[in-house]
MARKOLDO-917618 format. One record per residue: residue in three letters; x, y, z of N, C-alpha, C in turn. Coordinates in pm, 1 decimal, decimal comma, padded with zeros to 6 digits. Layout:
% MARKOLDO-917618
res;n.x;n.y;n.z;ca.x;ca.y;ca.z;c.x;c.y;c.z
ALA;X;Y;Z;X;Y;Z;X;Y;Z
...
This chain:
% MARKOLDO-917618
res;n.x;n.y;n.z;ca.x;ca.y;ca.z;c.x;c.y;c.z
UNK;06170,9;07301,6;11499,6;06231,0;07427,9;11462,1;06352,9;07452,9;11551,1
UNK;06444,4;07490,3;11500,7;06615,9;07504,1;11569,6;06615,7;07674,8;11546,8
UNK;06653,6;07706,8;11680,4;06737,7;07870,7;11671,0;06841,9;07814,3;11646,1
UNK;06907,8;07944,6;11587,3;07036,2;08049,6;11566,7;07071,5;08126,5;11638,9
UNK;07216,9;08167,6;11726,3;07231,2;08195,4;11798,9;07269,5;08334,8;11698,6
UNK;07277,4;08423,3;11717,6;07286,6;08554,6;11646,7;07384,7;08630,0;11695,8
UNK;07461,7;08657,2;11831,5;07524,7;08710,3;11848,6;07615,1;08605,7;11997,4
UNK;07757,0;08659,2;12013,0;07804,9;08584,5;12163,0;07968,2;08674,1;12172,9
UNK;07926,8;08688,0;12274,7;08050,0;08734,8;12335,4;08116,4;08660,8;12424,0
UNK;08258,2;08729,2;12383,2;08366,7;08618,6;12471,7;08458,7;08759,6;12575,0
UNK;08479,7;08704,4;12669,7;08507,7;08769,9;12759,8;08662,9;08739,9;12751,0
UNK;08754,2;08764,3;12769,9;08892,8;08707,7;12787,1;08951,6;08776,7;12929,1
UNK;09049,1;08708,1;12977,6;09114,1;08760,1;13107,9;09237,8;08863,4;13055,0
UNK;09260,2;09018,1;13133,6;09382,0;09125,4;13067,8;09459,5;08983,4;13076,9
UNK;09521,6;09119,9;12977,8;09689,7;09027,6;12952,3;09785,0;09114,7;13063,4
UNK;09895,3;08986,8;13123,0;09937,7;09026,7;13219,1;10031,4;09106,7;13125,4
UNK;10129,9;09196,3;13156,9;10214,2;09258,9;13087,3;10340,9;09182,8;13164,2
UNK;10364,8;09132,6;13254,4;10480,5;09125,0;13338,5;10484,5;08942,2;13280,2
UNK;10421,2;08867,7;13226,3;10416,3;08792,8;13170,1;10415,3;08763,9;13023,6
UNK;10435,2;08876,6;12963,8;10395,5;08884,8;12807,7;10551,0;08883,0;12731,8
UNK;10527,3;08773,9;12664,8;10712,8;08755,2;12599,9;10690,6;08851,4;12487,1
UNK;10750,5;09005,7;12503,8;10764,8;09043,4;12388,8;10856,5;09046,5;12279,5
UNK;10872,4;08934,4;12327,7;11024,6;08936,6;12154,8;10956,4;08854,4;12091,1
UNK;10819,5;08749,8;12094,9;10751,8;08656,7;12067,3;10673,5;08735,1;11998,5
UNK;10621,7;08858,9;12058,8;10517,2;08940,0;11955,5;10564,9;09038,5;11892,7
UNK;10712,3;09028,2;11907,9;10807,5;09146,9;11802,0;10868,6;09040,3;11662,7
UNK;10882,4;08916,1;11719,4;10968,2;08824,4;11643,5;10894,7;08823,3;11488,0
UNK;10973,7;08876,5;11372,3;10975,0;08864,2;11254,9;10932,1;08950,3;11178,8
UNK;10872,0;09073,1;11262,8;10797,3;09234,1;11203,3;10942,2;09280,8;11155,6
UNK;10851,8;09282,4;11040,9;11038,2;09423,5;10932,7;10923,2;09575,4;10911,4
UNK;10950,5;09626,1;11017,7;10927,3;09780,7;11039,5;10895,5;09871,1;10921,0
UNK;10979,2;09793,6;10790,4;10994,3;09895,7;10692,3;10880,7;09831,1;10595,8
UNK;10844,0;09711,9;10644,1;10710,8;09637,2;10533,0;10596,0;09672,6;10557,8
UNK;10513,6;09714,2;10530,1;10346,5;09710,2;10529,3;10280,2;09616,3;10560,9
UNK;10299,9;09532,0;10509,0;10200,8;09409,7;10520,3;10292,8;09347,3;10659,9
UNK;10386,1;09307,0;10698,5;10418,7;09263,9;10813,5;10380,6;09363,5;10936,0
UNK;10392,1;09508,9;10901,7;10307,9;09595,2;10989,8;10197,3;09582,4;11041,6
UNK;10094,8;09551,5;10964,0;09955,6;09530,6;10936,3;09923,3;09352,8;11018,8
UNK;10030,6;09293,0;11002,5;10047,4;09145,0;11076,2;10035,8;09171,8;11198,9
UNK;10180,7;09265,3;11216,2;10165,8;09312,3;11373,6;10034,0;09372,2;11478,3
UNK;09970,0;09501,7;11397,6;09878,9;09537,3;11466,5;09789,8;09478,2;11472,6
UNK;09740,7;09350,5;11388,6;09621,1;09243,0;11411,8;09652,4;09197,8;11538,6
UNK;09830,7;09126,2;11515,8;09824,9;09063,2;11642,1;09808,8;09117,5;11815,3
UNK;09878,5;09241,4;11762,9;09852,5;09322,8;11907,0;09741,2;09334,9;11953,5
UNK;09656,1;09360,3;11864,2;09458,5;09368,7;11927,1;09430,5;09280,7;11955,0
UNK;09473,7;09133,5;11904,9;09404,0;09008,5;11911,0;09507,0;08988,6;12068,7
UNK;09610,2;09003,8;12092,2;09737,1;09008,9;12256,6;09614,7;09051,6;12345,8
UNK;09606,3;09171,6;12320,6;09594,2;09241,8;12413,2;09377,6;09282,5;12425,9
UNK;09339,8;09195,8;12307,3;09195,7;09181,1;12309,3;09116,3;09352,4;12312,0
UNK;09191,2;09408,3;12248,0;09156,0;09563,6;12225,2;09015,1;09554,8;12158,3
UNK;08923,3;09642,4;12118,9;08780,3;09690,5;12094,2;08871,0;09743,6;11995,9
UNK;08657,0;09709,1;11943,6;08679,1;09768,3;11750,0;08739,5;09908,2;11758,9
UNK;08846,2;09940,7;11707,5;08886,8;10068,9;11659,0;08929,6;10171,1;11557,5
UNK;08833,1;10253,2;11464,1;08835,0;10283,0;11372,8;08959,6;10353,5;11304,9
UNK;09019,9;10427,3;11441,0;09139,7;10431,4;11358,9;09253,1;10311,8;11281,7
UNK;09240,9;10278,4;11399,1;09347,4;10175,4;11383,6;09304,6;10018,4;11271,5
UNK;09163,2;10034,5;11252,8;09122,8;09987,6;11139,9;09222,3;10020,3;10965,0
UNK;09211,3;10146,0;10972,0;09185,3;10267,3;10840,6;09349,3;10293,8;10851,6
UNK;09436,5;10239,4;10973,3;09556,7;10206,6;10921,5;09629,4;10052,6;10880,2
UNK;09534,4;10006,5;10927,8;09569,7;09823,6;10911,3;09555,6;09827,4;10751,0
UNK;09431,4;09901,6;10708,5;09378,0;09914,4;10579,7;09450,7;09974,9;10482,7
UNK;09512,9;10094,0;10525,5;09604,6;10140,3;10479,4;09741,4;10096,4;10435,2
UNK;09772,1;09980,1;10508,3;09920,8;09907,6;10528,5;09883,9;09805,5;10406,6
UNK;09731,3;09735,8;10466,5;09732,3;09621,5;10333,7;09732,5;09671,1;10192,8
UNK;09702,7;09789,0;10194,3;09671,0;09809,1;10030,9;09888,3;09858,6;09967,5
UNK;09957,1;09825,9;10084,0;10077,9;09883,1;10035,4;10142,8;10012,7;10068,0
UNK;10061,9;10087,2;10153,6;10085,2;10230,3;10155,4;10218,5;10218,8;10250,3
UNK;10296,5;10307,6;10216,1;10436,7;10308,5;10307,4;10442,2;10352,8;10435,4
UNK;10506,5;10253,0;10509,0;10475,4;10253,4;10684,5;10458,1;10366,9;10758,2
UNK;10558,8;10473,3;10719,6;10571,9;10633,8;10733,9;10409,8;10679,5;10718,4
UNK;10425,5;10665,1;10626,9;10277,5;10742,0;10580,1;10175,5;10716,6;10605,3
UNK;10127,4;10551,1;10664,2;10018,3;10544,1;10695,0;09981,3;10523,3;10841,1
UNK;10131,3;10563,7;10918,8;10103,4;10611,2;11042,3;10117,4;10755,2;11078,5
UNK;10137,5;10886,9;10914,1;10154,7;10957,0;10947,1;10312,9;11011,3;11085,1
UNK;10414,9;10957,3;10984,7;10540,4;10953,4;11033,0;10612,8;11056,1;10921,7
UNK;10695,4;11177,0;11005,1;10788,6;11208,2;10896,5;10920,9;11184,9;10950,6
UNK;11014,4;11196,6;10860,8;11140,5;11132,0;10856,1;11204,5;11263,1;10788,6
UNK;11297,8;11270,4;10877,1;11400,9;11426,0;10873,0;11532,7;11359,7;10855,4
UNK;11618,4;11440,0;10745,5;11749,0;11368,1;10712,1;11861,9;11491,9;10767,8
UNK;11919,6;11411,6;10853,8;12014,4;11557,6;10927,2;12142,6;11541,3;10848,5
UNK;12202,4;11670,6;10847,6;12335,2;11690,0;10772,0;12428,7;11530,0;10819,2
UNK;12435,3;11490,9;10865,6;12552,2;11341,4;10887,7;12481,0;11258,7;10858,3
UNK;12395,2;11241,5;10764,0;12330,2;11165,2;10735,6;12214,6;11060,5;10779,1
UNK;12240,3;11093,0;10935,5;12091,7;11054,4;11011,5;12042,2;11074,3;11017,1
UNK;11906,9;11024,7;11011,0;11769,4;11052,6;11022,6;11657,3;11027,5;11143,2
UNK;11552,5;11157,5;11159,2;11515,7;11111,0;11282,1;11336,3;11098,2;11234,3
UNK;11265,9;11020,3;11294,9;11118,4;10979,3;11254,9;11089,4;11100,4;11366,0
UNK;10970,5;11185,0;11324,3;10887,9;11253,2;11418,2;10729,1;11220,0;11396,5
UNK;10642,3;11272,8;11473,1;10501,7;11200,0;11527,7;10486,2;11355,1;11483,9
UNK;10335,2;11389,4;11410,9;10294,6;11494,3;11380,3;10204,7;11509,4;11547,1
């Protein structure tokens, strides 16, 4: 008779920040896509070995199904008379 191991955890060492090439984990995200959004924040949890997090689940989720980047981080976007626009954080 053979066990099954049922559960295992992996421990990983922090990530140094003073070592972390971030143009390597910025390189090829288009801000304005969803699904490359949704690329990004996988990879950042998987960088930086973050714990399950439900928010940030229910926006990954949000991004894959298409929902627009604004919106499913809860971003509004203000259009000022010269035609710029500024993103605000509710």
């Amino acid at each position: 008779m053979n066990r099954l191991v049922s559960r295992v955890a992996v421990i990983h060492a922090p990530v140094d920040g003073a070592s972390l090439n971030k143009n390597e984990l910025l390189d090829g995200v288009d801000y304005s896509d969803p699904a490359s959004m949704a690329n990004f924040f996988r990879r950042m949890g998987d960088t930086f070995h973050d714990e399950q997090n439900e928010h940030m689940d229910e926006i990954i989720g949000r991004l894959d199904h298409g929902e627009p980047v604004e919106k499913a981080l809860d971003l509004h976007t203000h259009v000022h008379d010269d035609g710029g626009s500024t993103t605000t954080e509710d």
